[in-house]
N, C-alpha and C positions, 0 to 999 in steps of 0.2 A: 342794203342790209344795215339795222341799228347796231350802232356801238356796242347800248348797252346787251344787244342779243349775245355778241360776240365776244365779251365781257365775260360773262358767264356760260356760255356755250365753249368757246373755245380753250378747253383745258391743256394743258402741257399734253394728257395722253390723245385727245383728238386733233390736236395738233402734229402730233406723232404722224397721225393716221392720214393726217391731209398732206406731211412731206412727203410718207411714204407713196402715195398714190396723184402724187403730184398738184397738189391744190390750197399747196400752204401758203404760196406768192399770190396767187389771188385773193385768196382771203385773207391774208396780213393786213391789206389797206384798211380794213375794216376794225383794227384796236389803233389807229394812229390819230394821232391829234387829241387836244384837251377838251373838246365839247361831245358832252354825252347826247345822244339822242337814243327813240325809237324804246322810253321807258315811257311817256305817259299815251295816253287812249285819246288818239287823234278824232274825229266824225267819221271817218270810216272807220276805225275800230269800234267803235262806238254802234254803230247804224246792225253791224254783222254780230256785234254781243249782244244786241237786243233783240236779234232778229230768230236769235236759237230758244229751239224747244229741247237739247241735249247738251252735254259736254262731258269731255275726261277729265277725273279733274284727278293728280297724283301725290300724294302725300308720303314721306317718311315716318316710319315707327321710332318708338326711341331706342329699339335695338339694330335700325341701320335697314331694313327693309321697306323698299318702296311698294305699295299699295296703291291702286287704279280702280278706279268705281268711276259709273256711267252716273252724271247728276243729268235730271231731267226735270222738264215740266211745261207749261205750255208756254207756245213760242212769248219772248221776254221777260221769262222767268229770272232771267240774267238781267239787272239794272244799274246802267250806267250811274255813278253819282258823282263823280268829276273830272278831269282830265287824268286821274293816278287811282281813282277804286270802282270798282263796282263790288255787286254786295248781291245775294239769292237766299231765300226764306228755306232753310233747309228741314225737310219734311219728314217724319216718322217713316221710317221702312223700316229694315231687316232687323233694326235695335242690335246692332253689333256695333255700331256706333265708332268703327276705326279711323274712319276721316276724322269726324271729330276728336278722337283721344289722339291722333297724330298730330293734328295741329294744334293742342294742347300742349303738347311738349315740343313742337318743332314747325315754326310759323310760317318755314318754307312749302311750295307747293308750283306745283307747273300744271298748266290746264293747255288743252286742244278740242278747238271748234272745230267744228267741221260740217261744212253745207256741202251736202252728197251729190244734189243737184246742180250746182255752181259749180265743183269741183274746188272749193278755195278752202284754204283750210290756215288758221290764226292759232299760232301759239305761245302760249304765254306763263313767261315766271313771275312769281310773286310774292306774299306776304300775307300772311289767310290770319283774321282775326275773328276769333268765335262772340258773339253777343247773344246773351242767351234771354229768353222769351220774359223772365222773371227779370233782368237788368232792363230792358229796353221795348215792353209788348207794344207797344205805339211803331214801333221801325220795325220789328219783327214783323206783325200784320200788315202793316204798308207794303211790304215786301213781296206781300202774298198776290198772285195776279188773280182778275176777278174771278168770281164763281166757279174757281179750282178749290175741288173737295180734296185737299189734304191738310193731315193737323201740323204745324208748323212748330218747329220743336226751338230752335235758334236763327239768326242770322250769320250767314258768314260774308263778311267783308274781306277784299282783295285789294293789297296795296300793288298795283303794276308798277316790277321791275324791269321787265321789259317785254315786248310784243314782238312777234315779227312772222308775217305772212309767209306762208310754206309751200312748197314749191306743189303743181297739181299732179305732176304728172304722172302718179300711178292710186291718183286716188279714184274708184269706182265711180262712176255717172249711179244715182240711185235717186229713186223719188219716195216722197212721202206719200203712202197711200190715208185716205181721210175721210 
């Protein structure tokens, strides 16, 4: 398990919650020592973020409520672009537009992959930066994967603070039908 998972995962009140039910000794080892790990986007995280045609992605409002929307689109809609971002061409829908006005005012956000079939499931905190179609149309369209018909309104870039692969075992066996 990454430091930096447990960094931000493990708060005083879940902490609480791992005494209570006995599992704060084990997981203690996991905030000890000076080297951070388990914040930037290894080849396997890499390989499983390109390989999604979905994700959750979770954002705060600026009145303190968190907000969850399913981003999709075809598989490698999600593009790696270096060891710490990756970045997806975010598309016209509902025009309610709350992801984007949360991460307008609050650059935090936590996303979870999930490949149904594999049973493996990656999640991750991070740093969400909006670039909008009129700042940057050249990245914005590169973003876009081929011959996907949707109009592409911004890009949103992701600064990974940290990743860490989640546990399967009560995640559904599901397949994509195609």
């Amino acid at each position: 398990m990454p430091k930096a998972f447990a960094q931000i995962a493990f708060t005083s009140a879940a902490q609480s919650f791992q005494d209570r039910y006995g599992t704060k000794e084990a997981y203690a080892r996991f905030l000890e020592g000076d080297e951070l790990s388990g914040h930037t986007i290894d080849p396997d995280h890499a390989t499983f973020i390109e390989s999604m045609d979905g994700c959750y992605l979770s954002t705060i409002s600026e009145t303190g409520w968190p907000y969850v929307q399913f981003k999709g689109g075809p598989q490698g809609f999600l593009r790696v672009l270096d060891d710490r971002h990756f970045a997806y061409a975010d598309y016209r829908g509902n025009r309610q537009y709350l992801s984007a006005g949360n991460i307008s005012q609050n650059a935090r956000v936590s996303l979870i992959l999930v490949n149904y079939e594999t049973q493996e499931r990656l999640k991750i905190w991070g740093e969400a930066r909006i670039v909008s179609l009129d700042e940057d149309p050249d990245f914005v369209l590169d973003l876009m994967p081929q011959d996907y018909k949707a109009e592409p309104e911004r890009a949103i870039i992701i600064k990974t603070l940290a990743l860490e692969w989640d546990c399967p075992r009560h995640i559904p066996k599901r397949t994509t039908s195609k």
